[in-house]
C-alpha positions in Angstrom: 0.0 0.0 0.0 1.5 3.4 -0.5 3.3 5.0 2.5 3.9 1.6 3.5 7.3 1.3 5.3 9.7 -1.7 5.5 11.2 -2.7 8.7 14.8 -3.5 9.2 15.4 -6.4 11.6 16.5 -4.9 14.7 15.1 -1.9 14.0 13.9 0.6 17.2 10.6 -0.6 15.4 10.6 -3.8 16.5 11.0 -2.6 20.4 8.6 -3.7 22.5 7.5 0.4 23.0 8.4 1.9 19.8 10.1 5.4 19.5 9.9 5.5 23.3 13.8 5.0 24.2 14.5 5.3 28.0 11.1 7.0 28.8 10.0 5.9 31.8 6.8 3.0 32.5 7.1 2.7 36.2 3.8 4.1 36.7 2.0 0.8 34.6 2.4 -2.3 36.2 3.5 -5.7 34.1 -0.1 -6.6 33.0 -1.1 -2.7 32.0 2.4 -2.8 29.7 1.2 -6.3 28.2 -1.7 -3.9 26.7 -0.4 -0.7 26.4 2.1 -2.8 24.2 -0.3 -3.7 21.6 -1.9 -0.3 21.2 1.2 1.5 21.2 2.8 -0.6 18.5 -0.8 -0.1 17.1 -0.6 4.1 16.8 2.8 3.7 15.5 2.5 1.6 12.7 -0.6 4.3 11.8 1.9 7.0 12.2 4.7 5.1 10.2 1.8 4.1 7.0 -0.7 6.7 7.2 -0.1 9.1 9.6 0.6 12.4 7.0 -1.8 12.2 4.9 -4.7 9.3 5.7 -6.8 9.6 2.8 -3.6 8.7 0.4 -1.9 6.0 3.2 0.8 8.6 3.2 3.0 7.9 6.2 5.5 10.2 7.9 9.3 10.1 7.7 11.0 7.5 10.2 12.6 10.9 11.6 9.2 12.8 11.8 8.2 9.7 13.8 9.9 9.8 16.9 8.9 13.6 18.0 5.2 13.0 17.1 5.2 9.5 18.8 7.0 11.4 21.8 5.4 14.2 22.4 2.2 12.0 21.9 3.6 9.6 25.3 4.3 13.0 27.2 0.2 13.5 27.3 -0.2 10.0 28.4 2.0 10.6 31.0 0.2 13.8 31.9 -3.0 12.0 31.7 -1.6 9.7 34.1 -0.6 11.6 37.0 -4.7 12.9 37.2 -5.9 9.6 37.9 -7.0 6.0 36.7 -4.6 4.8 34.1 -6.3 4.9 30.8 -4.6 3.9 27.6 -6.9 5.9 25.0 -6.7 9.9 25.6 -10.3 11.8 25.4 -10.9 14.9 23.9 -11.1 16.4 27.1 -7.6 15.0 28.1 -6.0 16.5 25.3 -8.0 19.9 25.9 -6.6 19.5 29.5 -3.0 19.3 28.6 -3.2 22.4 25.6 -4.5 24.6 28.4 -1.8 23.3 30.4 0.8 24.6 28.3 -0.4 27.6 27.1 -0.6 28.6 31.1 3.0 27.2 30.8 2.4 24.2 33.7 3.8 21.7 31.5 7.7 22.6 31.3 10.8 21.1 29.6 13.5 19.0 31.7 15.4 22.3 32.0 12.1 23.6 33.9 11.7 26.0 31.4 8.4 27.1 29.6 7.9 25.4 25.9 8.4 28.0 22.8 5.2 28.6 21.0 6.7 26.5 17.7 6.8 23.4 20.1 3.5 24.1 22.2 2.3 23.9 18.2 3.9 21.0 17.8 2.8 19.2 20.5 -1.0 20.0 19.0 -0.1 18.9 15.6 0.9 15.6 17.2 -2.3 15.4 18.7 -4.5 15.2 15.4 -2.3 12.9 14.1 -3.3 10.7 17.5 -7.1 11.7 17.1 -7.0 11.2 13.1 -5.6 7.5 14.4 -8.5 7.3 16.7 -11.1 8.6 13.9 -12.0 11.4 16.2 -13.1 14.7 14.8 -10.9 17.3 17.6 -9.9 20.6 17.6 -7.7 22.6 20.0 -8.8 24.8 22.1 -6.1 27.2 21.5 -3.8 27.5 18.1 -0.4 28.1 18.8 2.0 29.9 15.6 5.6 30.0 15.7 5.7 33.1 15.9 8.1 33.6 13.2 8.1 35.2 9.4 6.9 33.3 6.8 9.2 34.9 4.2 10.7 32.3 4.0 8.3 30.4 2.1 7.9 29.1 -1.7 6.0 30.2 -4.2 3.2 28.3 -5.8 3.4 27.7 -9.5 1.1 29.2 -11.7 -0.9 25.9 -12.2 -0.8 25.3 -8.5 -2.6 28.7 -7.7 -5.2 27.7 -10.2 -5.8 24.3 -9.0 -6.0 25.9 -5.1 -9.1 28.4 -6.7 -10.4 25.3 -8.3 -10.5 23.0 -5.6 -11.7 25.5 -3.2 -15.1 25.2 -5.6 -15.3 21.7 -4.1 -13.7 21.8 -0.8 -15.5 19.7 1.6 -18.8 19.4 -0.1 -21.0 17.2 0.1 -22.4 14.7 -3.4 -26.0 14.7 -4.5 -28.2 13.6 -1.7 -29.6 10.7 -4.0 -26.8 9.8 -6.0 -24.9 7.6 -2.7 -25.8 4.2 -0.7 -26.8 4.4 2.5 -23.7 4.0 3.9 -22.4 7.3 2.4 -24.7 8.7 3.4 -24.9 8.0 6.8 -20.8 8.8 6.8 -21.5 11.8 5.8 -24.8 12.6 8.1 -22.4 12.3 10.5 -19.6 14.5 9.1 -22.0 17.1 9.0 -23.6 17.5 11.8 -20.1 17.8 13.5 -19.6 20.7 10.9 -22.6 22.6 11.6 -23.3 21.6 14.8 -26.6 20.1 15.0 -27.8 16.5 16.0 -27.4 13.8 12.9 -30.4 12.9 13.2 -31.5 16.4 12.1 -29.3 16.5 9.1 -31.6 16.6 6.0 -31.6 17.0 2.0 -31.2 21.3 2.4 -28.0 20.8 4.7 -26.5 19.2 2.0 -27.6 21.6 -0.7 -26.7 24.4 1.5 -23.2 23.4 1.9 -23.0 22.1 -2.0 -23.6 25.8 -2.9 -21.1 27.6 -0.2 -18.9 30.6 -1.7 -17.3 31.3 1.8 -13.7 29.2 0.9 -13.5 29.7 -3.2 -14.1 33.9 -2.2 -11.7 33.6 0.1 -9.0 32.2 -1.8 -9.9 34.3 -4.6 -9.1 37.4 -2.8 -6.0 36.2 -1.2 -4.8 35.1 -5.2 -5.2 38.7 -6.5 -4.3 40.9 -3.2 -1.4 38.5 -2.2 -3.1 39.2 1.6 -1.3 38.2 4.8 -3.0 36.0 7.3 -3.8 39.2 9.4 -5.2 40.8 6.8 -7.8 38.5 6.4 -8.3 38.2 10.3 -8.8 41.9 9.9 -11.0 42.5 7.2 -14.6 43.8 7.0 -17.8 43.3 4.9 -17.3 48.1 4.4 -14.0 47.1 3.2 -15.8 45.7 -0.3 -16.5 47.5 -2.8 -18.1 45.3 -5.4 -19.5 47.4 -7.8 -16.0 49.6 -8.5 -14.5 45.9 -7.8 -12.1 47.2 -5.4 -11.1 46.1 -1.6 -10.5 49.3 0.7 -8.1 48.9 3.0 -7.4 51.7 5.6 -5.1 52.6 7.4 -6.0 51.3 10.7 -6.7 47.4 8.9 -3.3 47.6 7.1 -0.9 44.8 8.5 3.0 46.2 8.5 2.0 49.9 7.3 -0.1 53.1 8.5 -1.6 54.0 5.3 -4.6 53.6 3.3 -4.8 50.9 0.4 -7.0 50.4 -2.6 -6.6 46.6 -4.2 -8.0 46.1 -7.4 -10.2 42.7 -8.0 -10.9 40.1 -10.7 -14.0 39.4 -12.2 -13.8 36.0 -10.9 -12.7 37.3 -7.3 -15.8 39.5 -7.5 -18.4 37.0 -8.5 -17.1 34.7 -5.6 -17.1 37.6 -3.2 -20.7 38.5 -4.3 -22.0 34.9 -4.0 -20.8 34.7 -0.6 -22.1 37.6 0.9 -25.5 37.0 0.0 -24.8 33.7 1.5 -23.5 35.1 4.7 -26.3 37.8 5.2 -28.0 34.4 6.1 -26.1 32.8 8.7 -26.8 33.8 12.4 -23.2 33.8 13.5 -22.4 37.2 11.7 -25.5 39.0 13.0 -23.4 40.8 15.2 -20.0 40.4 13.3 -18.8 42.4 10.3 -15.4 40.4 9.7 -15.7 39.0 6.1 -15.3 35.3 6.8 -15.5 33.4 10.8 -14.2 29.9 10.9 -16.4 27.2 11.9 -15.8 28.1 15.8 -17.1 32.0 15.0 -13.6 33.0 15.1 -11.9 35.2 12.7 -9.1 33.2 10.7 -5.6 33.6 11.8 -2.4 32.3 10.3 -2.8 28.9 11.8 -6.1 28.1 10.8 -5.6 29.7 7.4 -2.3 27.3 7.2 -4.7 24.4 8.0 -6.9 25.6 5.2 -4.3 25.5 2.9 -2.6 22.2 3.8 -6.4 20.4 3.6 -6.9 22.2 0.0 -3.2 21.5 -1.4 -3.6 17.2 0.1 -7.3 17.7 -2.0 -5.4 19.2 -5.0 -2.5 16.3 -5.1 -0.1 19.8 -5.0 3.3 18.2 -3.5 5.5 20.3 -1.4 8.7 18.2 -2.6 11.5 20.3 -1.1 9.7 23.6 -0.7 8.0 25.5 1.9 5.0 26.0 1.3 2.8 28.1 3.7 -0.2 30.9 3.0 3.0 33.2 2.9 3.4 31.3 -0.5 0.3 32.6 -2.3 1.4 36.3 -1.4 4.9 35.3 -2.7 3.6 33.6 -5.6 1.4 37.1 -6.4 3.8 39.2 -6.6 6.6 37.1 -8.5 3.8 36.5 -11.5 2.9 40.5 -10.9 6.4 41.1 -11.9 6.7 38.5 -14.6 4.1 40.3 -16.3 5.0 44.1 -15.9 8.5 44.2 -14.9 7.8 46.7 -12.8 8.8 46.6 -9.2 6.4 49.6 -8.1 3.4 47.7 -9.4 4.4 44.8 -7.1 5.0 47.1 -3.9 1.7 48.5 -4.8 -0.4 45.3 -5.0 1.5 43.5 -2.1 0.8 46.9 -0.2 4.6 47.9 0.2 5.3 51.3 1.4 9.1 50.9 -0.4 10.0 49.3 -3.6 12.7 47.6 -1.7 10.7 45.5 0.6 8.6 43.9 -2.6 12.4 43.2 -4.3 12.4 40.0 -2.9 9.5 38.9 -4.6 10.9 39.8 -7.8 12.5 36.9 -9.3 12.0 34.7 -12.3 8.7 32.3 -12.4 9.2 28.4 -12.5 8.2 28.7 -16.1 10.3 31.6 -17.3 13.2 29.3 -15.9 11.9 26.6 -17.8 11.5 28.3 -21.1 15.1 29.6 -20.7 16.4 25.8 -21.0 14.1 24.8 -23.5 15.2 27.6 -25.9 19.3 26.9 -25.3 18.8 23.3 -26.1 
């Protein structure tokens, strides 16, 4: 099966605890080890085959293994000093132990408080744990590294296509009448986690409703021709729109890195989206009260994490590989304002779309495309 991994003989694989080294099991007795064991051995070989990417059997890295498996033992071990053992962790144990270190209870050897990449990390290694377990969770708090995402690739110009594309079918349900029962009931299930009501309440127009949903194609839409930074969109309004001069009005007190007003330019495309999707949203009860353009499914406004998430769910949908790159929702502003520049050749046309205040700041964007490079060695063959 793909992501399927071959064991050496001998291999820390084969240990009776996997990935676990010299970590302490004092606190199970013989018989609890006997079974803790098994479903140990179990998560691993999850972790090892499908653990990155479930819906392709896409496993993680041998390397990638041992941190996730680790930092996955170090909330058992929490669990464990609050009571009964228990060798399956609860959504409410894993809530438990996020609060935990954000108030920074749970320390490193060196007694001191976790940086905010690894609190992250330790919550990323938790959905891998609760995709094992087939359990829908979310954190209760989203930690970000708190570092610049300059850093990161581009997207090719296919890729940003096939992100706008997919985005038309993210998540969305078939035709009611057109799966078996089984589907069906699958995804009954699916969404009444996603819109919070009782399954049994899920009917024909929750399907249709979500079949027709503009929020995550306007979204992306937006971010593909303004290049916008994960705290712009956490920022912006529904009076920042201007649909009929097809504009986005961004002033001085929403711009992210600047103090000045902005005017964007849209697409056609972008605008359609944009339009579909706020006659949508004039009909959901969560933005009664809330003028941000898009809340995520908690009510929240999207931040750099969740927006990351986003991105990594659409890219695994669109079969768009990272390879060596880094690709983050820094990319699609990268990716803007390289293909801004490809066209124009003007660095103050970039500055001014990617909302620059000095040409210099925008220069890193303003290198060759993927394709440029690759015409370049076609035509000297």
């Amino acid at each position: 099966m793909p992501g399927k991994k071959e064991t050496e003989p001998g291999s820390e694989f084969d240990s009776e605890f996997p990935y676990l080294g010299g970590k302490s099991l004092g606190q199970l007795s013989d018989m609890q080890k006997v079974i803790f064991a098994r479903i140990w051995k179990e998560l691993i070989t999850y972790i090892r085959e499908q653990g990155e990417s479930p819906d392709r059997s896409f496993g993680y890295a041998d390397a990638s293994v041992r941190p996730i498996a680790r930092r996955i033992f170090q909330v058992f071990e929490y669990r464990w000093q609050d009571g009964p053992t228990k060798f399956k962790l609860s959504s409410d144990d894993a809530n438990k132990f996020v609060k935990a270190l954000n108030a920074d209870e749970i320390r490193t050897k060196s007694d001191e408080p976790y940086a905010e990449g690894s609190k992250r990390k330790f919550v990323d290694a938790l959905r891998v744990y609760f995709n094992y377990r087939e359990i829908d969770w979310e954190s209760p708090i989203e930690f970000d590294n708190n570092t610049s995402h300059d850093g990161s690739d581009p997207f090719n110009n296919r890729e940003r296509e096939l992100l706008f594309e997919t985005s038309l079918e993210y998540q969305k349900p078939p035709s009611y009448k057109n799966v078996t029962p089984e589907e069906r009931d699958d995804w009954n299930t699916y969404l009444s986690q996603r819109l919070g009501k009782t399954k049994e309440d899920i009917g024909p127009s929750d399907w249709k409703k979500l079949q027709r949903s503009w929020k995550i194609p306007a979204l992306i839409a937006l971010a593909l021709d303004t290049g916008s930074r994960a705290a712009l969109i956490n920022r912006l309004r529904t009076e920042h729109l201007d649909l009929e001069s097809g504009q986005v009005e961004i002033d001085a007190d929403t711009a992210v890195k600047n103090e000045r007003s902005w005017t964007n330019e849209l697409t056609d495309r972008t605008v359609t989206a944009l339009e579909k999707w706020l006659e949508q949203r004039a009909n959901k009860s969560k933005y009664d009260d809330d003028d941000h353009v898009w809340l995520n499914r908690k009510g929240n406004p999207y931040n750099s994490k969740s927006l990351n998430r986003l991105l990594r769910n659409l890219m695994e949908a669109a079969e768009i590989e990272t390879n060596t790159r880094t690709l983050t929702w820094h990319s699609i502003r990268h990716s803007t304002g390289m293909y801004v520049y490809d066209q124009k050749n003007d660095i103050a046309i970039v500055a001014n779309i990617l909302r620059h205040n000095s040409t210099e700041a925008a220069r890193r964007y303003c290198h060759p495309t993927p394709e440029s490079k690759q015409d370049v060695l076609e035509s000297i063959q």
